[in-house]
C-alpha positions as CSV (number, residue, x, y, z in Angstrom):
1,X,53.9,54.8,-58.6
2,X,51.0,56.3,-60.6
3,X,49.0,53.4,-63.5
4,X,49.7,54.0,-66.4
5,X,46.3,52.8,-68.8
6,X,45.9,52.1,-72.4
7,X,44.9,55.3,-74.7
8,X,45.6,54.2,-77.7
9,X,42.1,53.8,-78.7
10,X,40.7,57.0,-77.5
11,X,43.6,58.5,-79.2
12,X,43.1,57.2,-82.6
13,X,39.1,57.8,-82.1
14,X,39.8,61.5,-81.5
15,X,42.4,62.0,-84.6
16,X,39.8,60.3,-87.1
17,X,37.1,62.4,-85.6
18,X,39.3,65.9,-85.7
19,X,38.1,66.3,-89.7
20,X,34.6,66.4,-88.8
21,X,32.5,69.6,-88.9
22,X,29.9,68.0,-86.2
23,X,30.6,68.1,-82.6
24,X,30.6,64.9,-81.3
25,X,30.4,63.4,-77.3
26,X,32.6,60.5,-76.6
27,X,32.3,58.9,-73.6
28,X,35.2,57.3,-72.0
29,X,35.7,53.9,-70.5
30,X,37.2,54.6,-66.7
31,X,38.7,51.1,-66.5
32,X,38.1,49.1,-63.6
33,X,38.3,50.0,-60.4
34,X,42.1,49.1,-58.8
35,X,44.0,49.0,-55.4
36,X,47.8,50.6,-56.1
37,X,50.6,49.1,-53.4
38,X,53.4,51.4,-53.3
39,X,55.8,49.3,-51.2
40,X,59.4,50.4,-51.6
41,X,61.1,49.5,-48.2
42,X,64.8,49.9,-47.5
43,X,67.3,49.3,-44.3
44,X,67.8,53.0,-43.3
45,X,66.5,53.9,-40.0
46,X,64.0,56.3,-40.9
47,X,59.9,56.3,-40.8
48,X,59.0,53.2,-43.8
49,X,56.3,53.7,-45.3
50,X,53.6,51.0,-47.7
51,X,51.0,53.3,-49.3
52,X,47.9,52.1,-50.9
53,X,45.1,54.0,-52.8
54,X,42.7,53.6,-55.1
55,X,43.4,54.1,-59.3
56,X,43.0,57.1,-60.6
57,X,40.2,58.1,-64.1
58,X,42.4,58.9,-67.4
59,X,41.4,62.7,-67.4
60,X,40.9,62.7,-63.5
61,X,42.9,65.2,-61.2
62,X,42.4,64.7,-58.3
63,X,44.3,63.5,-55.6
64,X,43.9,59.3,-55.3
65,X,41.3,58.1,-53.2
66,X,43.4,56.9,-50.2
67,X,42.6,53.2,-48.9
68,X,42.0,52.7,-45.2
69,X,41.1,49.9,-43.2
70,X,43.8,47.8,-44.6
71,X,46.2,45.4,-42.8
72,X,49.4,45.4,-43.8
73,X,52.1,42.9,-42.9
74,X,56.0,42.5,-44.0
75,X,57.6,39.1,-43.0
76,X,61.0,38.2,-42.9
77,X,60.7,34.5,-44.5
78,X,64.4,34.0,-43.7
79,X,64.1,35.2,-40.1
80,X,60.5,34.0,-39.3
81,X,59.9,37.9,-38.5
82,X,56.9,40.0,-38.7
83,X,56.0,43.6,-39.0
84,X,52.5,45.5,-38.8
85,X,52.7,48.8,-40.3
86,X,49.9,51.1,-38.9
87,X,47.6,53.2,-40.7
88,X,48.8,57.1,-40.5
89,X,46.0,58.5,-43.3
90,X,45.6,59.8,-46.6
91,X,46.7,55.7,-47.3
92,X,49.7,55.5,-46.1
93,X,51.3,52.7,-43.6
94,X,54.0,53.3,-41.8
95,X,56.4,51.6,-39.2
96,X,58.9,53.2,-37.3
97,X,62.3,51.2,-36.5
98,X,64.2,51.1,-33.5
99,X,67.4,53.0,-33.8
100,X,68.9,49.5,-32.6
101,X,68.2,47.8,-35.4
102,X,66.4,47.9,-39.5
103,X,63.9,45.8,-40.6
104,X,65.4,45.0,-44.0
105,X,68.7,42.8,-44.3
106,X,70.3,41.8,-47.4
107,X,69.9,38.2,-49.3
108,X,66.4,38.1,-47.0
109,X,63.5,37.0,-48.7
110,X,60.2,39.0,-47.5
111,X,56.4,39.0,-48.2
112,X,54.4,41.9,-48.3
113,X,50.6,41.4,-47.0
114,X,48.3,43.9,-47.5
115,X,44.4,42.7,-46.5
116,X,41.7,44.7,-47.9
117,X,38.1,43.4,-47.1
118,X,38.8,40.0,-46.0
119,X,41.4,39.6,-49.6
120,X,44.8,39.1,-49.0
121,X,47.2,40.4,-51.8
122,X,50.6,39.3,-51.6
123,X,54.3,40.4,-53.4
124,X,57.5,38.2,-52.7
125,X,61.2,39.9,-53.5
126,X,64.7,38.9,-52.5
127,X,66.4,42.1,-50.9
128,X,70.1,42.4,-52.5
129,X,73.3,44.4,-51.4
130,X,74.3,47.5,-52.6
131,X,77.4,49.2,-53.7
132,X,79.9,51.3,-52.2
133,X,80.5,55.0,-52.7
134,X,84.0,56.6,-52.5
135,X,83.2,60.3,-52.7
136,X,80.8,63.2,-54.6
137,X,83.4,65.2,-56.4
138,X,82.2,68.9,-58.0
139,X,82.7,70.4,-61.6
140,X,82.5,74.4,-61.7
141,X,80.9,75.7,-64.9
142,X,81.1,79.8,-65.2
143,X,77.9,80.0,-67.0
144,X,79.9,81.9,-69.7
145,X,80.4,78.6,-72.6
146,X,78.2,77.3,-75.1
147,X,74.9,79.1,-76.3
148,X,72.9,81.8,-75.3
149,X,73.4,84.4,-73.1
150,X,75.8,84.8,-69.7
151,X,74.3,83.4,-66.7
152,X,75.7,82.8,-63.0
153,X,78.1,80.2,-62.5
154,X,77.2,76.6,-61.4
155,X,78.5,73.6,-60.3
156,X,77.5,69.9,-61.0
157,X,78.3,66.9,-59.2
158,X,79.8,63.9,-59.9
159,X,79.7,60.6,-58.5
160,X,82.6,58.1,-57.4
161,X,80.9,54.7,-56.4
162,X,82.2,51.2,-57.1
163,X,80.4,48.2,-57.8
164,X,80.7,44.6,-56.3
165,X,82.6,42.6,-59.2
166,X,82.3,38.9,-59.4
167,X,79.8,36.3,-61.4
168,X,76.5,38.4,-59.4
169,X,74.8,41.3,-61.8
170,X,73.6,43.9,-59.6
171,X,70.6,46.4,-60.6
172,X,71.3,49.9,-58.8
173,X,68.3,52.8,-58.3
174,X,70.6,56.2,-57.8
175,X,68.4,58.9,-56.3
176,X,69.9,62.6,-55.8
177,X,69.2,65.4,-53.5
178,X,69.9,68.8,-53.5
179,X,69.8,70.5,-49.7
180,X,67.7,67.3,-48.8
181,X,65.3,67.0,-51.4
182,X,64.8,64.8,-53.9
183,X,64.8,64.8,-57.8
184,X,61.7,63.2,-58.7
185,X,61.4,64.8,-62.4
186,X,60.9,62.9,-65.5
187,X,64.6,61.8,-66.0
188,X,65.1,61.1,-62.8
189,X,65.2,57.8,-62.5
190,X,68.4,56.8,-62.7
191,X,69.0,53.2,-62.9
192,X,72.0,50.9,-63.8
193,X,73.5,47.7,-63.8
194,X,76.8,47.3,-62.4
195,X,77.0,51.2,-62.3
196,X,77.3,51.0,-65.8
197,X,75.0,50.4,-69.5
198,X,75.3,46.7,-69.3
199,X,75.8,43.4,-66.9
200,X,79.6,42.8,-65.5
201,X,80.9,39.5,-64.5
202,X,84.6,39.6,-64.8
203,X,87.4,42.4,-64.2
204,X,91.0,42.8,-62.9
205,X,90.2,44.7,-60.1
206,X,88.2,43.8,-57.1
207,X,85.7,46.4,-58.0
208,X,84.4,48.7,-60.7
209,X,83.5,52.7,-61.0
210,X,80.3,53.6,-61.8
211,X,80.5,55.3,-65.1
212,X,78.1,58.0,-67.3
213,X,75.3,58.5,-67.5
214,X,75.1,57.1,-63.7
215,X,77.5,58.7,-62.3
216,X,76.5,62.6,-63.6
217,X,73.5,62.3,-61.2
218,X,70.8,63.7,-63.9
219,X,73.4,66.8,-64.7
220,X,71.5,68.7,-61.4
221,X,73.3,72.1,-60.8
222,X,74.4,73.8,-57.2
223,X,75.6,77.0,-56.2
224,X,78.4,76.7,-53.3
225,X,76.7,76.0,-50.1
226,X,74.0,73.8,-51.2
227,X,74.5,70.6,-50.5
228,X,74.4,67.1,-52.8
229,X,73.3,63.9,-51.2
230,X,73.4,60.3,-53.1
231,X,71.7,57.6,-51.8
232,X,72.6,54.0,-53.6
233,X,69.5,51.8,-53.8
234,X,69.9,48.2,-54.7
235,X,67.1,46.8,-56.1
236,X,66.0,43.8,-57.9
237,X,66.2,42.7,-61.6
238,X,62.2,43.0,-61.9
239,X,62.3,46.1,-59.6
240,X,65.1,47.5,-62.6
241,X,63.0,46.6,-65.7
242,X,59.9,48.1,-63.8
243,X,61.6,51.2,-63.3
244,X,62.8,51.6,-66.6
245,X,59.4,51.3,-68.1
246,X,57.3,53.2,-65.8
247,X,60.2,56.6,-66.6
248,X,59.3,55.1,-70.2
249,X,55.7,55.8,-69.8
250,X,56.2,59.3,-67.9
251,X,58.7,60.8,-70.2
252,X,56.5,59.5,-73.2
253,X,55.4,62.3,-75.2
254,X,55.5,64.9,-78.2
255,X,54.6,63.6,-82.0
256,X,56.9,60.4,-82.1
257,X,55.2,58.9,-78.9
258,X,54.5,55.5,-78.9
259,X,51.5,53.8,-77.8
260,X,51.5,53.9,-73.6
261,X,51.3,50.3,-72.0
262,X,50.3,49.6,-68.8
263,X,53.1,49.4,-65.8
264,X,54.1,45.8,-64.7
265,X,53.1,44.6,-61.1
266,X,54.3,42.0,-59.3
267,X,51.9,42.4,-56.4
268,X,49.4,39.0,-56.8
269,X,45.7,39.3,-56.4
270,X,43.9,36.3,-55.1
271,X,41.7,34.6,-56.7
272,X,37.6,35.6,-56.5
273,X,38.9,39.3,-55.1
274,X,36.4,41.6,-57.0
275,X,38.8,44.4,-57.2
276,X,42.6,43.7,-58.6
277,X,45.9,45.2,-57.4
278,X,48.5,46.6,-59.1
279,X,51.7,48.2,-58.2
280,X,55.6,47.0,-57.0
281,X,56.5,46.1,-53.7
282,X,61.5,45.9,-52.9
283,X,63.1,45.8,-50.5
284,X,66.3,47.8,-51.0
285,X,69.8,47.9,-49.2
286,X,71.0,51.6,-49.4
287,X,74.5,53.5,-49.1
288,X,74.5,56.8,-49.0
289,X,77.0,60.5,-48.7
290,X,76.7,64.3,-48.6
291,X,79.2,66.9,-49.9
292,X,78.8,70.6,-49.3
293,X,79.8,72.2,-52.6
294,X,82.4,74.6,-51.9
């Protein structure tokens, strides 16, 4: 996830100055130098991956100065496990599992480790279950209604999930593909609880669907043959509000904008480390399914 710093200051400086006839040079404060842990783990059988890199400058882009050199550990607290993910460049650490079994379980507790120069920043989470999904259902549009001119038909997708209902609020990440890749604009990041605007506790059935705007999965369009894929991720109540305010800070523009804050972290730097960490470390229990739109 990319750090989000303070403008506000520079912003105001620059509208008072905008009236002036003289040109004038501001120099801008970089901020301090950081370490960013991306550390979103989950129980699928696939590569894992824990990246860490340097901050970036306000104005700066260029790719992030990767990180190497680090150690990076994930332990099971409930199993007394351990896993080393190994260095693979451009400052990401990866570990492979066994098709056997997943390094992730749910109602585990784990602790990230990631040692840079003898400093040992930590994160703690709690990995939670997920919920189940029934079926990806299709809705054909013939690009013919509304405004604006004809264009070819579409479809969009629609999700069928249920949610685990008793006295446990769950926090859901919903991530979409189309012919295996992933959304990752602006609005993207679809989040719920419950698979719905608000917490759950109690209802008459053992379950409950996920409902809008969840469920229309961003309002992506296919043409028949592509494929939609839905992965479920659960995911904390920190790892929730986190989400929701880092799509706050990327989706924050035009005139009514409001100030941009910086990103929470729960990643702990120790004390007398020279250079902080920020950056959000889950563990995630995920269900997933494919439909061919037809």
């Amino acid at each position: 996830m990319k750090t989000f710093l303070k403008l506000s200051l520079v912003i105001f400086s620059l509208l008072l100055l905008s009236s002036c006839q003289d040109t004038v040079q501001i120099k801008l404060d970089q901020g301090s130098q950081l370490y960013v842990i991306d550390a979103f783990i989950n129980d699928l059988r696939t590569l894992q991956t824990v990246r860490v890199i340097h901050n970036e400058g306000y104005f700066d882009d260029q790719p992030s100065p990767p990180v190497a050199g680090a150690v990076v550990l994930l332990k099971d607290l409930t199993a007394s496990r351990q896993f080393t993910f190994n260095y693979a460049g451009d400052g990401n650490y990866v570990f492979n599992p066994t098709n056997a079994d997943t390094i992730a379980k749910p109602n585990h507790q784990y602790e990230l480790n990631v040692a840079v120069d003898g400093q040992v920043y930590k994160a703690t989470t709690t990995q939670k279950r997920t919920a189940g999904i029934d079926s990806i259902s299709t809705v054909y549009h013939d690009g013919n209604g509304g405004f604006g001119k004809a264009r070819d038909p579409f479809y969009r997708c629609v999700l069928w999930a249920k949610d685990k209902v008793d006295a446990n609020t769950d926090y859901y990440w919903v991530k979409t593909f189309r012919n295996d890749t992933l959304f990752l604009g602006p609005n993207d990041v679809n989040v719920c609880i419950d698979g719905t605007g608000g917490a759950v506790t109690t209802a008459d059935a053992d379950s409950l669907d996920f409902t809008p705007v969840a469920s229309l999965l961003g309002f992506h369009e296919y043409v028949k043959g592509s494929s939609c894929k839905v992965e479920i991720h659960s995911v904390s109540a920190d790892t929730y509000n986190f989400l929701l305010q880092a799509a706050n800070q990327i989706s924050n523009s035009g005139l009514f904008a409001k100030t941009p804050e910086n990103v929470k972290t729960n990643i702990i730097t120790p004390s007398g480390a020279k250079i902080r960490a920020v950056g959000w470390f889950n563990m995630a229990t995920v269900v997933s399914k494919s439909k061919v739109v037809q």
